[in-house]
Biopython code that builds the backbone (N, CA, C, O; Angstrom):
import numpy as np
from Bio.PDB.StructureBuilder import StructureBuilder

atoms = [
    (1, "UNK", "N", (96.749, 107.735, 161.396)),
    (1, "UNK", "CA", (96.059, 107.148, 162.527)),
    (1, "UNK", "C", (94.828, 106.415, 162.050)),
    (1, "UNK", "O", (94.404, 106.757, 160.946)),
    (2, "UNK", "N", (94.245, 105.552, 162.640)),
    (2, "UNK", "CA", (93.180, 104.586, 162.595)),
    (2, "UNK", "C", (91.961, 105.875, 162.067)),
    (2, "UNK", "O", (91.244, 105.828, 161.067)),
    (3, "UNK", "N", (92.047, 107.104, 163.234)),
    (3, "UNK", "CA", (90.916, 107.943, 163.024)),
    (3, "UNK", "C", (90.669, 108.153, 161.496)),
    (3, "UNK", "O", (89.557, 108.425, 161.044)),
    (4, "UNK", "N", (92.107, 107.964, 160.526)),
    (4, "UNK", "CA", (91.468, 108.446, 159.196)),
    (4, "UNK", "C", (90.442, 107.425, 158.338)),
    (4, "UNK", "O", (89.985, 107.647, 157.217)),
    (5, "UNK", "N", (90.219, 106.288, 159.151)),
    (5, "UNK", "CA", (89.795, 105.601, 157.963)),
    (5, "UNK", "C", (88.270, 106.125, 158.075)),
    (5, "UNK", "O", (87.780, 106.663, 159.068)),
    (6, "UNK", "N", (87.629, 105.858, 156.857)),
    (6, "UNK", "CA", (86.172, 106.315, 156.866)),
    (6, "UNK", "C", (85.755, 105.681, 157.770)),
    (6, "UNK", "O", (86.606, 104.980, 158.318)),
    (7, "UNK", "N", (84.162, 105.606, 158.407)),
    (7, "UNK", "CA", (83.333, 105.170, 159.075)),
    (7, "UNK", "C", (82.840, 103.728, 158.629)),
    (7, "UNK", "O", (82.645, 102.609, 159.104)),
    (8, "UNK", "N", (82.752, 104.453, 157.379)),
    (8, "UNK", "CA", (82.177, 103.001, 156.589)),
    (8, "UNK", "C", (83.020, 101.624, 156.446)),
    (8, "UNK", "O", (82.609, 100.505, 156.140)),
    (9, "UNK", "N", (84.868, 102.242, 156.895)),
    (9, "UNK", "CA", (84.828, 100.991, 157.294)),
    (9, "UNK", "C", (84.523, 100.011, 158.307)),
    (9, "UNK", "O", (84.831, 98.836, 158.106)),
    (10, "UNK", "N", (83.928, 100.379, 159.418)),
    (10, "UNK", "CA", (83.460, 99.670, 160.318)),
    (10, "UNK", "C", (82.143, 99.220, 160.120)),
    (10, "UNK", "O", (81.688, 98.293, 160.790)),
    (11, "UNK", "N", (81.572, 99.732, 159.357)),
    (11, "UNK", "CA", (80.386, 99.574, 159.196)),
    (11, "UNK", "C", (80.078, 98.387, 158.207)),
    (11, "UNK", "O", (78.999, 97.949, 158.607)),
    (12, "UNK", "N", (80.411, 97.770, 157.300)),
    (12, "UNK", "CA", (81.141, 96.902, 156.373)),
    (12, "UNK", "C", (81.376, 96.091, 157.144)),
    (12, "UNK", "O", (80.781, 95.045, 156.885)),
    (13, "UNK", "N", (82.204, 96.035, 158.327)),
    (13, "UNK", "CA", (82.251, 94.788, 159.428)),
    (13, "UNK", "C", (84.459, 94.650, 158.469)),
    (13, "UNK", "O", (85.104, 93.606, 158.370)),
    (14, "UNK", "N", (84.868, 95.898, 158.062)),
    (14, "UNK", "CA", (86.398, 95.722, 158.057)),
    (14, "UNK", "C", (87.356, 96.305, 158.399)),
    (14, "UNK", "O", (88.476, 96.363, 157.891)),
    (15, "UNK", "N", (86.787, 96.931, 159.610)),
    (15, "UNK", "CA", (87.994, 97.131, 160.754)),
    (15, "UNK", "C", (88.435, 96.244, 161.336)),
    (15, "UNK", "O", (87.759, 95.250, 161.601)),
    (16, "UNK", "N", (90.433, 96.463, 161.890)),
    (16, "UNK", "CA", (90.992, 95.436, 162.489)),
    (16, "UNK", "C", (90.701, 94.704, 163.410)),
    (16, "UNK", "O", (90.498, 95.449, 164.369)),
    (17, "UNK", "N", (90.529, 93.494, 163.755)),
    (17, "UNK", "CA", (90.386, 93.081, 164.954)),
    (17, "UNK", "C", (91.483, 93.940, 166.083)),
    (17, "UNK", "O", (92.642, 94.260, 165.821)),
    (18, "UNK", "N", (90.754, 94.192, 167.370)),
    (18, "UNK", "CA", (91.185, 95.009, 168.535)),
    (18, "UNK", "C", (92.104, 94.596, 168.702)),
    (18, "UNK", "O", (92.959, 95.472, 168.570)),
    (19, "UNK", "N", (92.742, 93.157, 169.080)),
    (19, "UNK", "CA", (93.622, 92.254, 169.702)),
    (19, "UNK", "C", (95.291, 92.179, 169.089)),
    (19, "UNK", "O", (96.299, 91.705, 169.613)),
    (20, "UNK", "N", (95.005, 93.147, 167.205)),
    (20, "UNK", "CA", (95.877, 93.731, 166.534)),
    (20, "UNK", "C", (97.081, 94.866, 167.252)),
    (20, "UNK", "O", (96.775, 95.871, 167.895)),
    (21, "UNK", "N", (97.995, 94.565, 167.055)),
    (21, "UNK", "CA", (99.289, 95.923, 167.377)),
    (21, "UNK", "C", (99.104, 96.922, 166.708)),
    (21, "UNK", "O", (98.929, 96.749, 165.502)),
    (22, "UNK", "N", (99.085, 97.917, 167.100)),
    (22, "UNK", "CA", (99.009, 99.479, 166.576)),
    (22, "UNK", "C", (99.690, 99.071, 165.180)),
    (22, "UNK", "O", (98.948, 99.178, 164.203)),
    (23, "UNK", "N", (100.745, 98.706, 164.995)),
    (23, "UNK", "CA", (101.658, 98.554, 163.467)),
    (23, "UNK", "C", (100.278, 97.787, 162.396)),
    (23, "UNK", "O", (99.783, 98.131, 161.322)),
    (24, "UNK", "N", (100.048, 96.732, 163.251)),
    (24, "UNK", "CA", (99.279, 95.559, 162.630)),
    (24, "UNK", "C", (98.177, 96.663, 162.067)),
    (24, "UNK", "O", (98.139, 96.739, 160.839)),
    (25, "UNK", "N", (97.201, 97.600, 162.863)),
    (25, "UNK", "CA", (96.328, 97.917, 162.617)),
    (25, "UNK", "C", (96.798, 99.208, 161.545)),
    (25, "UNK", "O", (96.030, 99.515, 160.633)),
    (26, "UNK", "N", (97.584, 99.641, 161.654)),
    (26, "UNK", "CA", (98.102, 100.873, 160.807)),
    (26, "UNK", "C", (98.308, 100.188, 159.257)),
    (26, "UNK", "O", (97.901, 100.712, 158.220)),
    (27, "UNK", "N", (99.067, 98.842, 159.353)),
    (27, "UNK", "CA", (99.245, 98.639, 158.424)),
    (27, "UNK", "C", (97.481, 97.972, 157.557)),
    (27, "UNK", "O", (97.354, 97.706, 156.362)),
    (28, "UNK", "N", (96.549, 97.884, 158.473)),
    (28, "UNK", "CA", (95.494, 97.307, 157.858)),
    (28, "UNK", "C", (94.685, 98.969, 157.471)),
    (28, "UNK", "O", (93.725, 98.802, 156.719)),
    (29, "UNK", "N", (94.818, 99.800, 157.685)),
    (29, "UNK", "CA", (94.730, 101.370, 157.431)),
    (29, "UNK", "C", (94.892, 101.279, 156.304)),
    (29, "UNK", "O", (94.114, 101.304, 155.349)),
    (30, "UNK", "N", (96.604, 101.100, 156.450)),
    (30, "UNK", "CA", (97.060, 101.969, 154.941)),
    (30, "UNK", "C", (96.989, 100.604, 153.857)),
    (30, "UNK", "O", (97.964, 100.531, 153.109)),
    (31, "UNK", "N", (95.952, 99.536, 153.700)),
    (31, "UNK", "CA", (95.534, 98.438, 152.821)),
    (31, "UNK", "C", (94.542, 99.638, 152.469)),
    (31, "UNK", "O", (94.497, 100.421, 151.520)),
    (32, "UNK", "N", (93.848, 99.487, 153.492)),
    (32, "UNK", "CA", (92.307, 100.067, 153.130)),
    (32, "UNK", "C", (91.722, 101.100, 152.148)),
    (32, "UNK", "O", (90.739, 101.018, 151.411)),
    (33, "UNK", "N", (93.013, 102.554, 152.441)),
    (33, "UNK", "CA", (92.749, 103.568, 152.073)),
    (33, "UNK", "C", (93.990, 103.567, 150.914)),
    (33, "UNK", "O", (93.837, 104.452, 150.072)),
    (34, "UNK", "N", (95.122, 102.768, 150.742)),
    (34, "UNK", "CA", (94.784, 102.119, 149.104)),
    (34, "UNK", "C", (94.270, 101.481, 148.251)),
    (34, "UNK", "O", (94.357, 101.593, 147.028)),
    (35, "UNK", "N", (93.759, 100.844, 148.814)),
    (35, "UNK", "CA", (92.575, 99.878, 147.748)),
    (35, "UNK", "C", (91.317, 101.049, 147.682)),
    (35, "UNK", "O", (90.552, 101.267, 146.742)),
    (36, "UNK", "N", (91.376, 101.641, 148.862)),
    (36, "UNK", "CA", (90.150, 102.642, 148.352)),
    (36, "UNK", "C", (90.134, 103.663, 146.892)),
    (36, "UNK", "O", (89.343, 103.891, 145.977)),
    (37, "UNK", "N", (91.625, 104.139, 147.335)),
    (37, "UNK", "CA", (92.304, 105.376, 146.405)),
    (37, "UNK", "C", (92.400, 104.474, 144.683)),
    (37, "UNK", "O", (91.926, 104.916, 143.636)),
    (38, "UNK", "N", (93.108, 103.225, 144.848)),
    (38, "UNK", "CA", (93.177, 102.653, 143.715)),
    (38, "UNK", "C", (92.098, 102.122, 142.580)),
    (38, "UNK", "O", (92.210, 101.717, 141.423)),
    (39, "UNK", "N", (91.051, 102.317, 143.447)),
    (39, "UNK", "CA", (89.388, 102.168, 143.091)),
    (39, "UNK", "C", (89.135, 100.906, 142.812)),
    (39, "UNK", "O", (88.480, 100.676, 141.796)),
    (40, "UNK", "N", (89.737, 99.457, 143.904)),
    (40, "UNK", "CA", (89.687, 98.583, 144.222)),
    (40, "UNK", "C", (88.290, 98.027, 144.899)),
    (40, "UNK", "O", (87.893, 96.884, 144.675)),
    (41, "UNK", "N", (87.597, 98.937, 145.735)),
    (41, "UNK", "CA", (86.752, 99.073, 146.431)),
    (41, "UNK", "C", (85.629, 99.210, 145.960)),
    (41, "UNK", "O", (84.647, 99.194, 146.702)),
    (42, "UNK", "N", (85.524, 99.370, 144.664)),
    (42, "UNK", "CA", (84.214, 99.873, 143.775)),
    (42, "UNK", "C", (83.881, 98.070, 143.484)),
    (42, "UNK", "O", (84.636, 97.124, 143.709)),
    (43, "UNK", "N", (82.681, 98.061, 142.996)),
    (43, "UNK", "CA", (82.759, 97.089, 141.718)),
    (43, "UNK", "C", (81.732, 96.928, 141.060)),
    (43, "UNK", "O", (80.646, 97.448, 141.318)),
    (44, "UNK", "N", (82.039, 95.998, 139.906)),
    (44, "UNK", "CA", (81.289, 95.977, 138.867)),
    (44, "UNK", "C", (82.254, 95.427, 137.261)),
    (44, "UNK", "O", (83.423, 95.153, 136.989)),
    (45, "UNK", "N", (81.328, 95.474, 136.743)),
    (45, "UNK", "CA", (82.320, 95.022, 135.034)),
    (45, "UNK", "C", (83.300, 95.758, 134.847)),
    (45, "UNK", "O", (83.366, 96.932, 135.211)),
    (46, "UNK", "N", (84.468, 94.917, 134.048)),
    (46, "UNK", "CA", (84.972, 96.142, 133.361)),
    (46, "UNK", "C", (86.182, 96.689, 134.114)),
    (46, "UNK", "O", (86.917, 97.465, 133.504)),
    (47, "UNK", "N", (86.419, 96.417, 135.172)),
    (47, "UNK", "CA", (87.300, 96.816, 136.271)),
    (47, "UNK", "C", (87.708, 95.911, 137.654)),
    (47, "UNK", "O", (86.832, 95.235, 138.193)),
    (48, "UNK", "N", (89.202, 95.946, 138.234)),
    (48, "UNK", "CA", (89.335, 94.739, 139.170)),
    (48, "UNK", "C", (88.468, 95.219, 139.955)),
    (48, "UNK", "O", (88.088, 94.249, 140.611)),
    (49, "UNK", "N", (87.959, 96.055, 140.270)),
    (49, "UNK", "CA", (87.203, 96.543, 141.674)),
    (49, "UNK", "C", (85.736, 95.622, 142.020)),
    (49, "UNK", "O", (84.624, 95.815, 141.530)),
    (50, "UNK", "N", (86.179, 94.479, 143.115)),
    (50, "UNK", "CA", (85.149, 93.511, 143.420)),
    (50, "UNK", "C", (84.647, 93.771, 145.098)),
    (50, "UNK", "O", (84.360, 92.920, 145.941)),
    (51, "UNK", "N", (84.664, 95.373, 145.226)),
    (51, "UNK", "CA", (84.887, 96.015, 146.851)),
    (51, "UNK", "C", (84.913, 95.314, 147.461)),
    (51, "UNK", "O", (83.867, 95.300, 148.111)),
    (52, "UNK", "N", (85.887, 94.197, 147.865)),
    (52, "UNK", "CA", (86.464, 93.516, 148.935)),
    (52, "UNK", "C", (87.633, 93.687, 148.480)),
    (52, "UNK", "O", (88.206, 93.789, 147.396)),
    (53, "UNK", "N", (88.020, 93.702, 150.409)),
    (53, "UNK", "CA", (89.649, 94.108, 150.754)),
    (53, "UNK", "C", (90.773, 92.901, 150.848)),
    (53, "UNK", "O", (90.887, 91.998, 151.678)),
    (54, "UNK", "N", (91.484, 93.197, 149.793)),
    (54, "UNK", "CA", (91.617, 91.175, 149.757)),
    (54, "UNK", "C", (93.467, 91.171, 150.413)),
    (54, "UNK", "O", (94.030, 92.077, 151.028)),
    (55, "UNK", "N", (93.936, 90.039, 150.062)),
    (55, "UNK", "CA", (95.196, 89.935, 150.230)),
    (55, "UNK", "C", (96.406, 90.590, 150.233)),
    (55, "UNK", "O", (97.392, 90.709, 150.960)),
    (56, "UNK", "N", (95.786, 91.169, 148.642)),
    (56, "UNK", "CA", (97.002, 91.450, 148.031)),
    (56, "UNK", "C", (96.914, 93.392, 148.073)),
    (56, "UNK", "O", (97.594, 94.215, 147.459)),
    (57, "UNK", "N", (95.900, 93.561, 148.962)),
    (57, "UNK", "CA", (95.528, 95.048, 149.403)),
    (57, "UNK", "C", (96.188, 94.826, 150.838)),
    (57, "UNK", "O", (96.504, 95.920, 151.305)),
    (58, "UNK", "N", (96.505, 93.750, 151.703)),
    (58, "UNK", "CA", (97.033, 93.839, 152.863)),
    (58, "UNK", "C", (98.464, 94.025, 152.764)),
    (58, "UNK", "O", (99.076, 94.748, 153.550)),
    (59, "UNK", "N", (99.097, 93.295, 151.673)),
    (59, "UNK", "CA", (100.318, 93.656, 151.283)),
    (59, "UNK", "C", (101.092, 94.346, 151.183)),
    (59, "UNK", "O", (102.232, 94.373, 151.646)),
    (60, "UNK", "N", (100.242, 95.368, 150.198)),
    (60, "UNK", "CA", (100.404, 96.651, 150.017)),
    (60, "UNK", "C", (100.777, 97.292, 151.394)),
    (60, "UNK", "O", (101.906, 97.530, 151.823)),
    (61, "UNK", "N", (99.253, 97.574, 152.141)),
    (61, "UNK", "CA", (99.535, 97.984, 153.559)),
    (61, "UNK", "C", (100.765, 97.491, 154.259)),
    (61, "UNK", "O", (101.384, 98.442, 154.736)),
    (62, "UNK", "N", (101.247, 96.503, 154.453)),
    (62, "UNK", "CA", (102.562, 96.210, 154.958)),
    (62, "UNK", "C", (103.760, 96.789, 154.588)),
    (62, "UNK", "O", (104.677, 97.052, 155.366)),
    (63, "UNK", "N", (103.748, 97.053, 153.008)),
    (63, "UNK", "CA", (104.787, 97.510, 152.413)),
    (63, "UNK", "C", (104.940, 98.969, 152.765)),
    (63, "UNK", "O", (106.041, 99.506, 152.883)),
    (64, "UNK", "N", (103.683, 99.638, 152.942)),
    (64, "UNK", "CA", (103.460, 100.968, 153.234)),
    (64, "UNK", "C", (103.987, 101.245, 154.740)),
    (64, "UNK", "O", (104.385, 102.295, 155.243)),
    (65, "UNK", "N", (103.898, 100.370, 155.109)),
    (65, "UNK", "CA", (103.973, 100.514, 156.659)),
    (65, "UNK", "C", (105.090, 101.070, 157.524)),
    (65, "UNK", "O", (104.916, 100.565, 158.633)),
    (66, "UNK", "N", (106.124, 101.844, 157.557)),
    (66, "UNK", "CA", (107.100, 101.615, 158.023)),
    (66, "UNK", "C", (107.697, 101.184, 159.275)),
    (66, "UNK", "O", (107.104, 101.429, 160.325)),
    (67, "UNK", "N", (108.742, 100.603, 159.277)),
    (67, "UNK", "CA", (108.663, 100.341, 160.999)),
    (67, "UNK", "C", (108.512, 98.976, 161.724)),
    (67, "UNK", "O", (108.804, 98.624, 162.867)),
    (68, "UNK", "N", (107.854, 98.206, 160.475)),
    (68, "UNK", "CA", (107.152, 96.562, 160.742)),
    (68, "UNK", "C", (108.524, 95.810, 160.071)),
    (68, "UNK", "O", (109.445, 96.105, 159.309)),
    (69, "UNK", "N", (108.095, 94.753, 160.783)),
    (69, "UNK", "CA", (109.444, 93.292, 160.394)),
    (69, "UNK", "C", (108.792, 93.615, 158.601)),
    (69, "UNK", "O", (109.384, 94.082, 157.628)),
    (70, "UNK", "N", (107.454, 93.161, 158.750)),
    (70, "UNK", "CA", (106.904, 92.887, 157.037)),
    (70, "UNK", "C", (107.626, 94.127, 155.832)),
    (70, "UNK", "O", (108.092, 93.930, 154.710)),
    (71, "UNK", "N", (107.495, 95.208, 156.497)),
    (71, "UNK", "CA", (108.184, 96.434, 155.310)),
    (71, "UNK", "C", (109.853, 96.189, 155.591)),
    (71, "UNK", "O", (110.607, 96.476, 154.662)),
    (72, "UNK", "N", (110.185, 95.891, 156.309)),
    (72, "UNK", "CA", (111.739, 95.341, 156.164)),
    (72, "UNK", "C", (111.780, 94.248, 155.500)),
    (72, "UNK", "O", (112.682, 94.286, 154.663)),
    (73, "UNK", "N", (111.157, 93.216, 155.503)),
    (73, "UNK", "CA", (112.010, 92.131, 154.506)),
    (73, "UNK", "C", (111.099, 92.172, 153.452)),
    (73, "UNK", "O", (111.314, 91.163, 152.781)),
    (74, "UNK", "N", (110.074, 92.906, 152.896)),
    (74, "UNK", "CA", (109.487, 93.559, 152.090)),
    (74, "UNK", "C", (110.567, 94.048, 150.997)),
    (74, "UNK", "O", (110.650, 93.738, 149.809)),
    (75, "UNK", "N", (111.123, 94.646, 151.536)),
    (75, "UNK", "CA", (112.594, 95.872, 151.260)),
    (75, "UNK", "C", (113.453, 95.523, 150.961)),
    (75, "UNK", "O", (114.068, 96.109, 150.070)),
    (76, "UNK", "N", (114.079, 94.062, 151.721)),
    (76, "UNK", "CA", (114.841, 93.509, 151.944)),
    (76, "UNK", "C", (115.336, 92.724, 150.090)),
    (76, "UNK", "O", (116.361, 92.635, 149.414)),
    (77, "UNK", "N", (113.577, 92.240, 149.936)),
    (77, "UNK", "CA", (114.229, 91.313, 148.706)),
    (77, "UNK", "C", (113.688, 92.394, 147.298)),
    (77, "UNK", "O", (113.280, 91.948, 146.225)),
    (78, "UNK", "N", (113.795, 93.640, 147.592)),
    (78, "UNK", "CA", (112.956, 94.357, 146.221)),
    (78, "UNK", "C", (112.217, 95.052, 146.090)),
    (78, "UNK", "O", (112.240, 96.106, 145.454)),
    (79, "UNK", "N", (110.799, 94.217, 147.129)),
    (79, "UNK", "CA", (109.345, 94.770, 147.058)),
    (79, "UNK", "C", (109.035, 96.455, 147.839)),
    (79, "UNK", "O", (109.017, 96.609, 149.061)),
    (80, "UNK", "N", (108.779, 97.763, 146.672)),
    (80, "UNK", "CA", (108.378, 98.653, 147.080)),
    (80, "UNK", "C", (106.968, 98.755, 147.010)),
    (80, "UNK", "O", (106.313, 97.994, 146.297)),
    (81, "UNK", "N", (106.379, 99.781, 147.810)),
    (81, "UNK", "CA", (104.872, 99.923, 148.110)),
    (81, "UNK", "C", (104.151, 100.356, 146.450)),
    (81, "UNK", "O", (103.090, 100.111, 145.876)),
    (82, "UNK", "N", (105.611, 101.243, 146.077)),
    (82, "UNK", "CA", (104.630, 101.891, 144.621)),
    (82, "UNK", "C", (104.753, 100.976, 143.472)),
    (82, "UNK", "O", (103.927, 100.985, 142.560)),
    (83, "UNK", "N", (106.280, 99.793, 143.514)),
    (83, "UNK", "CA", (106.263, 98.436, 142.616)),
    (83, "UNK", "C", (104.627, 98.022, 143.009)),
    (83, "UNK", "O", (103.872, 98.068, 142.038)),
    (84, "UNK", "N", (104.013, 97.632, 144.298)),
    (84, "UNK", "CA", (103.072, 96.942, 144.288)),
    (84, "UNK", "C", (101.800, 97.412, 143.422)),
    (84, "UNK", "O", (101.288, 96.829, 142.467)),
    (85, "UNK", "N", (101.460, 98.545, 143.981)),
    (85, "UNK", "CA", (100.908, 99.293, 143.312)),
    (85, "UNK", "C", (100.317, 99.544, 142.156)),
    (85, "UNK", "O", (99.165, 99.648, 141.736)),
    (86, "UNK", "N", (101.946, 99.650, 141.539)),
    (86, "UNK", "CA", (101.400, 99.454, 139.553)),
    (86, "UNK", "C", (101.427, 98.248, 139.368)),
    (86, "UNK", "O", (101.120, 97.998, 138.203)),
    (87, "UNK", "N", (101.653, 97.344, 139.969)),
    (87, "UNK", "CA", (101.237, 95.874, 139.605)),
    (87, "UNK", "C", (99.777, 95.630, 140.229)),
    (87, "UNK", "O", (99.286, 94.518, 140.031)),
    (88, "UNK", "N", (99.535, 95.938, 140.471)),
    (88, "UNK", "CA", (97.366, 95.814, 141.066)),
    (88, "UNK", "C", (97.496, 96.648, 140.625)),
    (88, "UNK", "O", (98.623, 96.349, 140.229)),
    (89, "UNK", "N", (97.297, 98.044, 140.083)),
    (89, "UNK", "CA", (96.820, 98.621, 138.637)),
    (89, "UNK", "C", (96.869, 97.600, 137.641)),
    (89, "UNK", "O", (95.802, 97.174, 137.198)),
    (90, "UNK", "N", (97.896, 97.170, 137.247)),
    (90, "UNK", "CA", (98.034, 96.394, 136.055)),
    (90, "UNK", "C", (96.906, 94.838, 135.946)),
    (90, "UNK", "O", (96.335, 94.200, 135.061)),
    (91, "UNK", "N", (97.015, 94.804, 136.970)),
    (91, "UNK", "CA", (96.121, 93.124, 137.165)),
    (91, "UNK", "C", (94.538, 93.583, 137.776)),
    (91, "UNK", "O", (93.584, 92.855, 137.502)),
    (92, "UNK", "N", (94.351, 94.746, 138.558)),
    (92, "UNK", "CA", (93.441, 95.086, 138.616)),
    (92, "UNK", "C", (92.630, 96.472, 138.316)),
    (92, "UNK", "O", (92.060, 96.676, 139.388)),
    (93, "UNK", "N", (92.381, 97.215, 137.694)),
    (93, "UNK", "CA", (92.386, 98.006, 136.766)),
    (93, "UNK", "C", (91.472, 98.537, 137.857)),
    (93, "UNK", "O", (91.330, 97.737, 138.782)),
    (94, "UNK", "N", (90.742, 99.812, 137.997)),
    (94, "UNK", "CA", (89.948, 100.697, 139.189)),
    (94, "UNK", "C", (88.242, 100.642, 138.179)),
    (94, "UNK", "O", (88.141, 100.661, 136.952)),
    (95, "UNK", "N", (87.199, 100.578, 139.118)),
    (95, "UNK", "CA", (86.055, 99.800, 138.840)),
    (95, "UNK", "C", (85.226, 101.718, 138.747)),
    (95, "UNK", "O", (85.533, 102.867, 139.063)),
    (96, "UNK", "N", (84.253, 101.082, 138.200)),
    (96, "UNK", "CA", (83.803, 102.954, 138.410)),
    (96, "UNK", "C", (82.498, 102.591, 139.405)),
    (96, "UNK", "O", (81.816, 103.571, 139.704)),
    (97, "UNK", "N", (82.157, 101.552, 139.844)),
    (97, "UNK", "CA", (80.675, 100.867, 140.726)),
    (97, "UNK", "C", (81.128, 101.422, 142.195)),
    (97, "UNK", "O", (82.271, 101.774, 142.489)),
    (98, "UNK", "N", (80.038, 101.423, 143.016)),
    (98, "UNK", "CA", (80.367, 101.848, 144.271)),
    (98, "UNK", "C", (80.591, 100.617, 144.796)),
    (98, "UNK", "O", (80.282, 99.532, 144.303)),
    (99, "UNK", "N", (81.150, 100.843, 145.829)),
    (99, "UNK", "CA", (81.223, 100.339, 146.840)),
    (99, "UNK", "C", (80.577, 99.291, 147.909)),
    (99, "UNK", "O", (79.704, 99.491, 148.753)),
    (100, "UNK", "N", (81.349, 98.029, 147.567)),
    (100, "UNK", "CA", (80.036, 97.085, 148.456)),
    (100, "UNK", "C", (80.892, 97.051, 149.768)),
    (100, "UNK", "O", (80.406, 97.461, 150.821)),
    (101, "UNK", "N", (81.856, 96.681, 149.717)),
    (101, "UNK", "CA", (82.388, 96.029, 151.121)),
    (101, "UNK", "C", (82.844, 95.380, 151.497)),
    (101, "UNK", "O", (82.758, 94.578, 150.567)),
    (102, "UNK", "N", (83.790, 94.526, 152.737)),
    (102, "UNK", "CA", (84.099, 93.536, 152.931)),
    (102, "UNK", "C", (85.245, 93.319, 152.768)),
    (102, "UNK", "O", (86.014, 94.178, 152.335)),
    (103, "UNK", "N", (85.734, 91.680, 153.198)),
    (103, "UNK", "CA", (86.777, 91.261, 153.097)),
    (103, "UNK", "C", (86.764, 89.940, 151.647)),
    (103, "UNK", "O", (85.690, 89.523, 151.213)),
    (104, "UNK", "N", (87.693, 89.608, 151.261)),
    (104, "UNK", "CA", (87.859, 88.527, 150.316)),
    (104, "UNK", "C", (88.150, 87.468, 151.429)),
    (104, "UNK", "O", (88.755, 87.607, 152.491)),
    (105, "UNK", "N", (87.443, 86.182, 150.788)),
    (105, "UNK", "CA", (87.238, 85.147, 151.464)),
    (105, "UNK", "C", (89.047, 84.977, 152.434)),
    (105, "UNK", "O", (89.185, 84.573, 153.589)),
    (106, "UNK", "N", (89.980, 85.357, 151.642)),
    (106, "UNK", "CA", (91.537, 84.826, 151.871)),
    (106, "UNK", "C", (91.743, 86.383, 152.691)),
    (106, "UNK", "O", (92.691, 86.221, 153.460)),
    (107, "UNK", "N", (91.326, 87.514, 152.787)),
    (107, "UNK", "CA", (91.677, 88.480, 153.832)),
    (107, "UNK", "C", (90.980, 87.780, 154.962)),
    (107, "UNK", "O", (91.702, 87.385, 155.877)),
    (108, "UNK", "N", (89.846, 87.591, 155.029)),
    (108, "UNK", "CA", (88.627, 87.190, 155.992)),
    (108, "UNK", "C", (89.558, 86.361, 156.979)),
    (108, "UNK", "O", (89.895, 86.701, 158.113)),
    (109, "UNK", "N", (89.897, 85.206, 156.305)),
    (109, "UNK", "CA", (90.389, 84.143, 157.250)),
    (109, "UNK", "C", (92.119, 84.349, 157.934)),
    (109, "UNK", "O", (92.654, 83.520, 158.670)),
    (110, "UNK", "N", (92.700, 85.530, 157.509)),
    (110, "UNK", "CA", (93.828, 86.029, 157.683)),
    (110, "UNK", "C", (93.299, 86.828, 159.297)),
    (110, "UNK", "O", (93.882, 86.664, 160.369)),
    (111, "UNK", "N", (92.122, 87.649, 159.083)),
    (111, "UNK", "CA", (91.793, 88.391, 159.900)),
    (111, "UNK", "C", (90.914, 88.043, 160.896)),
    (111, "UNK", "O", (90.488, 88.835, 161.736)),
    (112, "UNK", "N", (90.625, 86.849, 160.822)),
    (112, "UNK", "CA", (89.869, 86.612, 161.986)),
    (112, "UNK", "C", (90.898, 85.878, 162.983)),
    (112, "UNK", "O", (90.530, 85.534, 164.106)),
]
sb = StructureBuilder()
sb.init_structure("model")
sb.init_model(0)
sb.init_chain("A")
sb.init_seg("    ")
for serial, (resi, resn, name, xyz) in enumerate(atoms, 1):
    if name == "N":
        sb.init_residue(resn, " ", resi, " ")
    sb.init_atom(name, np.array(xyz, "f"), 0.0, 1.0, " ", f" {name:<3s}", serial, name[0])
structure = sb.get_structure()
């Protein structure tokens, strides 16, 4: 449920827009609290973690999602949630910096 995401994501200004479908918003959940877990969210040198929630963290969330058109043809041609996964491990490695926030310029304009 929405209730799990931290506080802080609203506070950051990256909770879903309201006007989102329960799926839509679930699936912007389960971006969040993988990029969180993947230590995407941190940043600093040395690590992909530039704490913005970008694209390719919404993806993820889709893939995670079950139930959505997006995790069906997700599915459809290959793409699993944990393939994605170790591929942003691989390209983005987990940051040990806290946490700034936000969206990436290309989530931003997806989400508004």
């Amino acid at each position: 449920s929405l209730q799990a995401v931290p506080s802080a994501v609203s506070a950051v200004g990256a909770a879903p827009p309201e006007r989102f479908s329960d799926l839509a918003r679930a699936s912007f959940e389960a971006a969040y609290l993988a990029a969180s877990r993947l230590g995407h969210l941190s940043s600093g040198t040395g690590g992909g973690g530039d704490g913005l929630l970008g694209t390719d963290h919404l993806l993820l969330g889709m893939a995670m999602t079950t139930g959505t058109t997006a995790s069906r043809a997700l599915k459809a041609v290959g793409v699993t949630a944990s393939g994605l996964e170790e591929a942003l491990l691989t390209l983005r490695p987990p940051s040990p910096q806290p946490a700034t926030g936000g969206h990436e310029p290309s989530a931003q304009a997806l989400l508004a």
